[in-house]
C-alpha positions as CSV (number, residue, x, y, z in Angstrom):
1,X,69.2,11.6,-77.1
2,X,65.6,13.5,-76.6
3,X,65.4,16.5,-78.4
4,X,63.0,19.6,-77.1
5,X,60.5,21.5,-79.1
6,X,60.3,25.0,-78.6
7,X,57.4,24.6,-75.7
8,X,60.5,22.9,-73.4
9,X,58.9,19.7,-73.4
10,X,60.2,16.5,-74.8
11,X,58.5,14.6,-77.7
12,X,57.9,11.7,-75.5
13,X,56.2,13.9,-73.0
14,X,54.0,15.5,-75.3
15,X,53.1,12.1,-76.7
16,X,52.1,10.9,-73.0
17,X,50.3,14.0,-72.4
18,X,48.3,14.0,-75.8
19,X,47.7,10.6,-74.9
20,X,46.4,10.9,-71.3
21,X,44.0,14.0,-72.3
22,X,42.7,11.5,-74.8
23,X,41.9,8.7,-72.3
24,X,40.4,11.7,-70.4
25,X,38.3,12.5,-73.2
26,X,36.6,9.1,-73.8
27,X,36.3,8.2,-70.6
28,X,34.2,11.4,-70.5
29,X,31.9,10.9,-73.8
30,X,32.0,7.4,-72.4
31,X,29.8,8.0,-69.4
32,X,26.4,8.7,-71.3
33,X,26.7,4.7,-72.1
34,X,27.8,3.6,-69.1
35,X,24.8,5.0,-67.5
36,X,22.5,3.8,-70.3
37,X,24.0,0.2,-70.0
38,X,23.7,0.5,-65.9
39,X,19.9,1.6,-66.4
40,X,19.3,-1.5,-68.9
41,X,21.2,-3.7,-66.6
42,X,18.7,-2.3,-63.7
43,X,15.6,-2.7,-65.5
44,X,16.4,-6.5,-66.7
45,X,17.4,-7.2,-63.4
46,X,15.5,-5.6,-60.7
47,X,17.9,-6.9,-57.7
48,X,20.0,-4.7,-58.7
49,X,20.2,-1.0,-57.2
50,X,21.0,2.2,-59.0
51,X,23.9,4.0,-57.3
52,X,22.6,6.2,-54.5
53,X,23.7,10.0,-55.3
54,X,26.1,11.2,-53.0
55,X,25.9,14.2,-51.5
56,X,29.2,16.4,-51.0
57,X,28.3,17.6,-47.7
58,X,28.0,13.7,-46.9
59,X,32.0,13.6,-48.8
60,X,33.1,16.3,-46.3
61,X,31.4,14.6,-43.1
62,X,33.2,11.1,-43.8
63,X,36.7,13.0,-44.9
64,X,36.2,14.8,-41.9
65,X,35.6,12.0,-39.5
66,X,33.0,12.0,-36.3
67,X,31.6,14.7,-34.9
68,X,33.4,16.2,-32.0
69,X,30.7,18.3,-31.0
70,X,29.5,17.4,-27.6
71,X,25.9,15.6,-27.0
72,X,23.8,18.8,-24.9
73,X,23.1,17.2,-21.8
74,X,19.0,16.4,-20.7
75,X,16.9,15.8,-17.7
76,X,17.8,13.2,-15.7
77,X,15.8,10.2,-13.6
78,X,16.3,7.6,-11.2
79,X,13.9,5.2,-8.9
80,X,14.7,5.3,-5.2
81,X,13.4,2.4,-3.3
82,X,13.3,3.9,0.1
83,X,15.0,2.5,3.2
84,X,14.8,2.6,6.7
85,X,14.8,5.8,8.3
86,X,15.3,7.7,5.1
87,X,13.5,10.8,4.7
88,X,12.6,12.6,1.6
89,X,15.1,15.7,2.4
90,X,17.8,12.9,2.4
91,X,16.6,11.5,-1.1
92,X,16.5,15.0,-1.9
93,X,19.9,15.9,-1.1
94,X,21.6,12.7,-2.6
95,X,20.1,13.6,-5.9
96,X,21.6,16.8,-5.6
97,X,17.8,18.6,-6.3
98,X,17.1,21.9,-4.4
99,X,15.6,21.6,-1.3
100,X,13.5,25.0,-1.2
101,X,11.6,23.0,-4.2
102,X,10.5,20.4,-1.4
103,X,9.9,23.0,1.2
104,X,7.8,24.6,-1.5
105,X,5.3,21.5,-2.3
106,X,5.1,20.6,1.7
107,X,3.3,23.7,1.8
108,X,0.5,22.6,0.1
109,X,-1.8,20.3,2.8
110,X,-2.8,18.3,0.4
111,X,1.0,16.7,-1.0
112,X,2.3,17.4,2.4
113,X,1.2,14.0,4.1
114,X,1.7,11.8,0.5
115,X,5.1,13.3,0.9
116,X,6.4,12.8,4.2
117,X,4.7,8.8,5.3
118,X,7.7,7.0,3.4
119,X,7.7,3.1,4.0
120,X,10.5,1.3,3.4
121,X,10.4,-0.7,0.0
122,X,8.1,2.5,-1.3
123,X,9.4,3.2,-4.9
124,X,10.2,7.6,-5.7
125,X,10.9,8.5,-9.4
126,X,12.6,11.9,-9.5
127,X,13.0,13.5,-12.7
128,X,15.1,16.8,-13.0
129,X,17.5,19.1,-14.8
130,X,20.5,21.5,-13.9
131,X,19.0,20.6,-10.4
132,X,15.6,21.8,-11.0
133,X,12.8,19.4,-9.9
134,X,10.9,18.7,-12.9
135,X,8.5,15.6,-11.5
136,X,8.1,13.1,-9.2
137,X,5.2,9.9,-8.7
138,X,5.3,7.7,-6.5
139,X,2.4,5.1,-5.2
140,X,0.9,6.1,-2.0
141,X,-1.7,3.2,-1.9
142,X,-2.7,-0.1,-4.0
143,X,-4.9,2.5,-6.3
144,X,-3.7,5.2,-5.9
145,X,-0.5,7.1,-7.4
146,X,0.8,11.0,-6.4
147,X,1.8,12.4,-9.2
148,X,3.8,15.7,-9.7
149,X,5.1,17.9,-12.4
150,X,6.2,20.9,-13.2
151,X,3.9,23.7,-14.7
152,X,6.1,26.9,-15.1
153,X,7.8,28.7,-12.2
154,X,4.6,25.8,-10.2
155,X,4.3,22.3,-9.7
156,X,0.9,20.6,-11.0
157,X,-0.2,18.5,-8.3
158,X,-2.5,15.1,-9.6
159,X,-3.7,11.8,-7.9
160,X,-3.9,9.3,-10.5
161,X,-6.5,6.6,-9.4
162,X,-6.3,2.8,-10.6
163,X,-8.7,1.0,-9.0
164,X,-9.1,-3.1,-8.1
165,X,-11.2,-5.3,-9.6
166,X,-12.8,-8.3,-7.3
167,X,-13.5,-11.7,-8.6
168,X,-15.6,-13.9,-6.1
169,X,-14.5,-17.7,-6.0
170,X,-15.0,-20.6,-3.6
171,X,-13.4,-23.8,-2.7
172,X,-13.9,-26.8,-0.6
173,X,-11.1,-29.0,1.2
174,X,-11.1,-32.2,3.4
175,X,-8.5,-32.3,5.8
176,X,-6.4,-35.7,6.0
177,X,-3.0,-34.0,7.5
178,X,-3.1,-30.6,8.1
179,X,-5.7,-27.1,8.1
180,X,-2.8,-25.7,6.0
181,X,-2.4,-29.2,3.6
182,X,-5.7,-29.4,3.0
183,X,-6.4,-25.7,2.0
184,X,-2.9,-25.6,-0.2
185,X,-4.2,-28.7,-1.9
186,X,-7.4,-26.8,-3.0
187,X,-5.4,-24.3,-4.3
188,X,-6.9,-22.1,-1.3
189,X,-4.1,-19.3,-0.2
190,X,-2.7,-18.9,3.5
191,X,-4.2,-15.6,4.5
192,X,-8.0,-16.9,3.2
193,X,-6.9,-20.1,5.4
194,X,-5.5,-17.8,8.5
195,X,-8.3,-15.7,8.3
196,X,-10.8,-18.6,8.6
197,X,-8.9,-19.7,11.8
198,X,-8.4,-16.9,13.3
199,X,-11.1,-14.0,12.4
200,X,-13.9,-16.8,11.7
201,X,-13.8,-19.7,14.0
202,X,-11.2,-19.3,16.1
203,X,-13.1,-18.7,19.2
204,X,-15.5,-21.6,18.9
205,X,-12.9,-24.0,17.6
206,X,-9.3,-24.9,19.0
207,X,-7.6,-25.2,15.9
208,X,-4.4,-26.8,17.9
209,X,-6.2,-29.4,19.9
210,X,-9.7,-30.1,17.9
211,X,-9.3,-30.5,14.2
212,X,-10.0,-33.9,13.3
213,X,-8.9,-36.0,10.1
214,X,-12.3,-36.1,7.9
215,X,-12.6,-32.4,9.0
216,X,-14.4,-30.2,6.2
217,X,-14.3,-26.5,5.1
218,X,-15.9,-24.1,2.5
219,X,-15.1,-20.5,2.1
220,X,-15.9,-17.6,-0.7
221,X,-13.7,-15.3,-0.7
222,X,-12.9,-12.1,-3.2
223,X,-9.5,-11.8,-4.9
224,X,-8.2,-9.0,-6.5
225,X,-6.8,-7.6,-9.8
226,X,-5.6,-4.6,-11.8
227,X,-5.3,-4.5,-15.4
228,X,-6.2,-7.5,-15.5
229,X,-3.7,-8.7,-13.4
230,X,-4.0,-11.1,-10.3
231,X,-2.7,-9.1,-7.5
232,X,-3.2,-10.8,-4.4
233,X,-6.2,-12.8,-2.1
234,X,-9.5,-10.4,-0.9
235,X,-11.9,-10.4,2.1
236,X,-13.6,-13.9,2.9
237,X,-17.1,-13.5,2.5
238,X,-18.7,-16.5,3.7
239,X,-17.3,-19.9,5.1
240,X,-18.2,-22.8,6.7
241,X,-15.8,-25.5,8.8
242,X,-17.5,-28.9,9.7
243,X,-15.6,-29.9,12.5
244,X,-16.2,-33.0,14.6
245,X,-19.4,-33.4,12.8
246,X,-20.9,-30.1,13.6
247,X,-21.1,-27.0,11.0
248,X,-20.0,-23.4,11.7
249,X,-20.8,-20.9,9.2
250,X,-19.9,-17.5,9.4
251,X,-20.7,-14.4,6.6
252,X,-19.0,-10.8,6.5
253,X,-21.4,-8.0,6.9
254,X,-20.9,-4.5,6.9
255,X,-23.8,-2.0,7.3
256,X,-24.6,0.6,4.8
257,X,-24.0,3.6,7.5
258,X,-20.9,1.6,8.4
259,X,-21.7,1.7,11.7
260,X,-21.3,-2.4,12.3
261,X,-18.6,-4.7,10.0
262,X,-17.5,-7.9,11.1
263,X,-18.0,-11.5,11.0
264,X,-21.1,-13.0,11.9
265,X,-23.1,-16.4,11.9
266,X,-26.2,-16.8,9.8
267,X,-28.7,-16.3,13.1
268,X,-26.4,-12.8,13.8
269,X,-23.4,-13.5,16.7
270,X,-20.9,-12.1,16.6
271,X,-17.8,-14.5,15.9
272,X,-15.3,-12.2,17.5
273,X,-15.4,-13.2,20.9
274,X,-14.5,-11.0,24.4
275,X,-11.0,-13.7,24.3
276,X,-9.1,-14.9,21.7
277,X,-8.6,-19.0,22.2
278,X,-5.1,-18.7,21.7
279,X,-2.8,-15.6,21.6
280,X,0.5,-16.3,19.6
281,X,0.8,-18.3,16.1
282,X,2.3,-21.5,17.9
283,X,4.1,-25.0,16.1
284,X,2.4,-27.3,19.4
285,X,1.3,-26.9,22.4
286,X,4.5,-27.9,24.7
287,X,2.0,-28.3,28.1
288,X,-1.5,-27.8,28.8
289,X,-3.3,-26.8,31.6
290,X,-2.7,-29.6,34.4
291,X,-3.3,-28.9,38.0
292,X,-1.0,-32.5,39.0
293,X,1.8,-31.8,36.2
294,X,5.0,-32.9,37.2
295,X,7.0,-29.8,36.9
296,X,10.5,-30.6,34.3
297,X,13.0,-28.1,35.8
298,X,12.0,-29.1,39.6
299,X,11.1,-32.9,39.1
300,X,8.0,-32.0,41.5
301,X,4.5,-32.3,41.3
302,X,3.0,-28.6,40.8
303,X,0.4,-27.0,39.1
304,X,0.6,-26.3,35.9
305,X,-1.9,-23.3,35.8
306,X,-1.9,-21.7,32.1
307,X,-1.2,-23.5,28.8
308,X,2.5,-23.7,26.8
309,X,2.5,-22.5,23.5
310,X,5.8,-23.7,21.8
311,X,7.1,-21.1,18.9
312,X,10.4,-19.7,17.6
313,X,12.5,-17.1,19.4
314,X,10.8,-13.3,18.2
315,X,6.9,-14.5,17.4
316,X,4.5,-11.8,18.0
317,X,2.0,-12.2,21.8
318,X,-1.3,-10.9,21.1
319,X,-3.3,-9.5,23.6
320,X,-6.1,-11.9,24.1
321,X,-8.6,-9.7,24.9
322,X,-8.6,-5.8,25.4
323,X,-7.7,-4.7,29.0
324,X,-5.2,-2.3,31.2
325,X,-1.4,-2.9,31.1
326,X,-1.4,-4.1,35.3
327,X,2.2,-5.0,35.1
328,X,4.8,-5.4,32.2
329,X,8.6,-6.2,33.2
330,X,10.7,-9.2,35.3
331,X,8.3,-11.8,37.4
332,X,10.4,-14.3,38.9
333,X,10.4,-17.9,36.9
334,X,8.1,-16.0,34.5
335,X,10.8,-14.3,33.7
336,X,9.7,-11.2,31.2
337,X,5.8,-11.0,32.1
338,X,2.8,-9.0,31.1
339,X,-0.5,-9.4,32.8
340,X,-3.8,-7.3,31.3
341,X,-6.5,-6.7,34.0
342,X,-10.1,-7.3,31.3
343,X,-12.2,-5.5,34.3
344,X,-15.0,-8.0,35.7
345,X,-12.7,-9.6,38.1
346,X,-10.6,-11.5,34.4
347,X,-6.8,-11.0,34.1
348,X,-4.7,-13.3,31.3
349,X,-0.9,-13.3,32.4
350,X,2.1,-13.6,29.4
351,X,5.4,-15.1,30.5
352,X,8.8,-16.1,29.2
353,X,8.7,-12.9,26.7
354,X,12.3,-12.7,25.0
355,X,10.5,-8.7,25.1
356,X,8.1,-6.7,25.8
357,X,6.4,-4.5,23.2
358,X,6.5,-0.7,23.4
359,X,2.6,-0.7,23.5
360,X,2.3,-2.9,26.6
361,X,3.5,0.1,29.0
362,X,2.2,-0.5,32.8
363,X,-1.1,1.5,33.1
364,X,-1.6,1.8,29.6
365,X,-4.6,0.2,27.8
366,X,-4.5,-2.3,25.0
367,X,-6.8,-4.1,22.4
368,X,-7.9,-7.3,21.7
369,X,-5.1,-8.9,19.0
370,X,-2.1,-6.2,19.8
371,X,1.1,-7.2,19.6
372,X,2.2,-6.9,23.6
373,X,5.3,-8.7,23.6
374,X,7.4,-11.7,21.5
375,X,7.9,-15.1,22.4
376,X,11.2,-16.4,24.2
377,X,12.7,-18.1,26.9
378,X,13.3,-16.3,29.7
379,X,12.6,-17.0,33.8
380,X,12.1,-21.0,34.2
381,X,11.9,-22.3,30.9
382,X,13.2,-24.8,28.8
383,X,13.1,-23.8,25.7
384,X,11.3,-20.8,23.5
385,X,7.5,-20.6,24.3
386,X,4.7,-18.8,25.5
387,X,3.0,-19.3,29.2
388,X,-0.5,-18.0,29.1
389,X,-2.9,-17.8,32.1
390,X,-6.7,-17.0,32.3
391,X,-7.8,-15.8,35.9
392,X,-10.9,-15.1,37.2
393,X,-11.1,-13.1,40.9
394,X,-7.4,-14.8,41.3
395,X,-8.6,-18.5,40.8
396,X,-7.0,-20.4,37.1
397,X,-8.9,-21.4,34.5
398,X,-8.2,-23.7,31.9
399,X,-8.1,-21.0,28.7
400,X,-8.9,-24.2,26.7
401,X,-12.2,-24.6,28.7
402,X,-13.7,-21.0,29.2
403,X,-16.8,-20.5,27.8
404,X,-16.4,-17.2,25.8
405,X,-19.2,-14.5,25.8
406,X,-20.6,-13.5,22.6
407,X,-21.7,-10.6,21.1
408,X,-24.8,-9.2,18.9
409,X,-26.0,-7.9,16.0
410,X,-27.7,-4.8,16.6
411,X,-31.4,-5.3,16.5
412,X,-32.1,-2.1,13.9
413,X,-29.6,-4.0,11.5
414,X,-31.0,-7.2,11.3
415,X,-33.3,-6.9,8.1
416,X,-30.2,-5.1,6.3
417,X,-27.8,-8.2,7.9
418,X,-30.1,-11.2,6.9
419,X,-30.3,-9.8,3.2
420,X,-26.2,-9.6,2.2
421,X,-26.3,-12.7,4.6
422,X,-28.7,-15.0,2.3
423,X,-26.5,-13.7,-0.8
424,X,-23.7,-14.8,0.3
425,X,-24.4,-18.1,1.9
426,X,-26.4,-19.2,-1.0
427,X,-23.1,-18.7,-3.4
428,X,-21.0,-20.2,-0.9
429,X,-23.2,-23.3,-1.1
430,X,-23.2,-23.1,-5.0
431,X,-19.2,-22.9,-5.7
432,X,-18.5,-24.8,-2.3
433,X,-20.5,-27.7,-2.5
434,X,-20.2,-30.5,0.5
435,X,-18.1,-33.4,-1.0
436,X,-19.6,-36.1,-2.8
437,X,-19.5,-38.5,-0.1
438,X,-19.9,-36.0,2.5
439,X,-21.9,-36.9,5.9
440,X,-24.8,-34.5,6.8
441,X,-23.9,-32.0,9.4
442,X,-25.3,-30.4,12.4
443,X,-25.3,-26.8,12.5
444,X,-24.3,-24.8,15.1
């Protein structure tokens, strides 16, 4: 049986109690030697860390659990990549931003036009807050960036400029297959090769009918970068295309007043002619120019008085040379027809059009190379192509055959002319050398 002291508590629970304030005590005159025998144990061994002192605050935060104060929201961004037909009031108003803001900046002429000419694929970053407009960029050319930002209750309006850099190189190709085979293979790029055919030589060669196996080329040609980067092919310079044994050669010149730019040959023609040889980007030539052609539809011998240009459903017509819209619609076995009037008695005539282009509109005028109309199958045809005549006062010439007028360098620019001209043909013949084996050429 326990017996009870006078404080009420039992012997036994005074004993544990004595006991437990004891354990207290030396584990409190006890911690001087356990930090003194951590701090040895730290300085033998390095690897090992002294306790990091805890804050209480840091007790309270991890008793307390996260936060549950909510983050204060911040500005906003996005990237639009515009569409067709989209307008920057509709980019505006999906973003939810203010449109007085973008009545505000139209009023200054200078963002107004960098504003409004959207093209689809153009790229907008819109910043804002609490659906204020606080900037906006977006590229309005290859070098050029409109950049604006907020500036107080104003907008701080900058163009930041980052302009190309050229490289010149050349290359040389021999043509076994193809124009397009043999420039790939030289590691020469489709627009340089395009442009040789069709801004270059185009009206002194037939690129469908003449090119030859053995058939050389040279061109120099600028290409362009930023920061560094490669960004995409540059003017042709200079070029030359031996074809059938007999050398072309061409340069670009422009004239310091600007006045005169285009492609020339070394003794200053003009290689833009009044026609171009052909006027659509055709696969083959489906039927040529054949006065006892034995017609497919009919089974009859007739005329066949313009040349077939075979090409998919939808390809641009150009207008061959630059003339008055005499008559644009339906024509019979033509089916969709244009037909320009050049003046001097010439008229060229377009059939089978799946369309006709907005810009070829009867009594209108049009320029050499404008798209007049796309390439189908309507009227008498058998299949998706262009017919293209070449009249003179009524009577058909072969377009194959026509001797094309030229034109000429301006007498008063022909110092300035033969100066960029010797430049650049004499690089063209240093990083476009003739082939080892190479024949000699005739030039033209």
């Amino acid at each position: 049986m326990n017996t009870v002291d006078s404080d009420g508590v039992t012997p036994r629970v005074q004993t544990e109690h004595h006991l437990g304030r004891r354990r207290w005590l030396l584990a409190v005159a006890a911690l001087p030697l356990f930090t003194v025998a951590m701090a040895y144990q730290v300085s033998r061994n390095p690897a090992l860390e002294a306790p990091r002192s805890i804050d209480l605050t840091e007790l309270a935060a991890v008793a307390e659990g996260p936060s549950t104060v909510a983050p204060q929201p911040g500005p906003e961004s996005i990237e639009l990549t515009v569409r067709r037909n989209d307008t920057l009031d509709g980019l505006f108003r999906a973003a939810g931003l203010d449109l007085a803001t973008l009545a505000q900046l139209r009023q200054r002429p200078e963002v107004r036009k960098a504003l409004d000419n959207l093209r689809p694929g153009d790229v907008i970053t819109l910043t804002w807050f609490e659906g204020t407009l606080l900037s906006l960029t977006r590229p309005i050319s290859a070098t050029s960036t409109l950049a604006i930002t907020r500036n107080g209750a104003d907008y701080a309006v900058n163009y930041i400029e980052n302009p190309l850099e050229h490289q010149v190189v050349g290359h040389r190709a021999r043509i076994s297959t193809s124009l397009f085979d043999a420039g790939q293979s030289a590691g020469i790029s489709a627009p340089v090769i395009l442009s040789l055919a069709n801004d270059m030589f185009g009206w002194d060669i037939d690129f469908a009918l003449e090119i030859r196996q053995g058939d050389e080329f040279g061109v120099l040609y600028e290409q362009n970068y930023q920061d560094g980067q490669y960004l995409s092919d540059g003017r042709v310079l200079a070029a030359e295309f031996v074809n059938a044994g007999k050398r072309h050669r061409a340069v670009w010149f422009e004239s310091a007043d600007g006045q005169v730019r285009g492609y020339f040959s070394p003794d200053g023609h003009g290689m833009r002619k009044a026609f171009l040889r052909a006027p659509v980007d055709f696969t083959r030539i489906s039927s040529r120019f054949n006065p006892q052609r034995l017609h497919p539809i009919s089974g009859r011998v007739r005329a066949h008085k313009g040349i077939d240009y075979a090409a998919p459903t939808g390809t641009p017509i150009r207008a061959a040379g630059g003339g008055k819209v005499e008559f644009a619609g339906r024509k019979g076995g033509y089916g969709n027809c244009v037909v320009l009037n050049h003046g001097n008695g010439i008229t060229t005539l377009y059939g089978h059009m799946s369309r006709i282009a907005k810009t070829a509109q009867r009594g209108g005028r049009v320029s050499q190379g404008e798209v007049i109309g796309y390439v189908g199958t309507t009227g008498a045809s058998t299949g998706p192509h262009l017919h293209y005549e070449y009249r003179v006062r009524g009577v058909h010439k072969n377009p194959a055959m026509v001797t094309m007028p030229r034109t000429e360098l301006p007498t008063q620019y022909r110092a300035e002319f033969e100066q960029q001209a010797g430049v650049a043909l004499a690089r063209l013949a240093v990083v476009a050398r003739p082939l080892s084996d190479a024949p000699t050429y005739a030039s033209n």
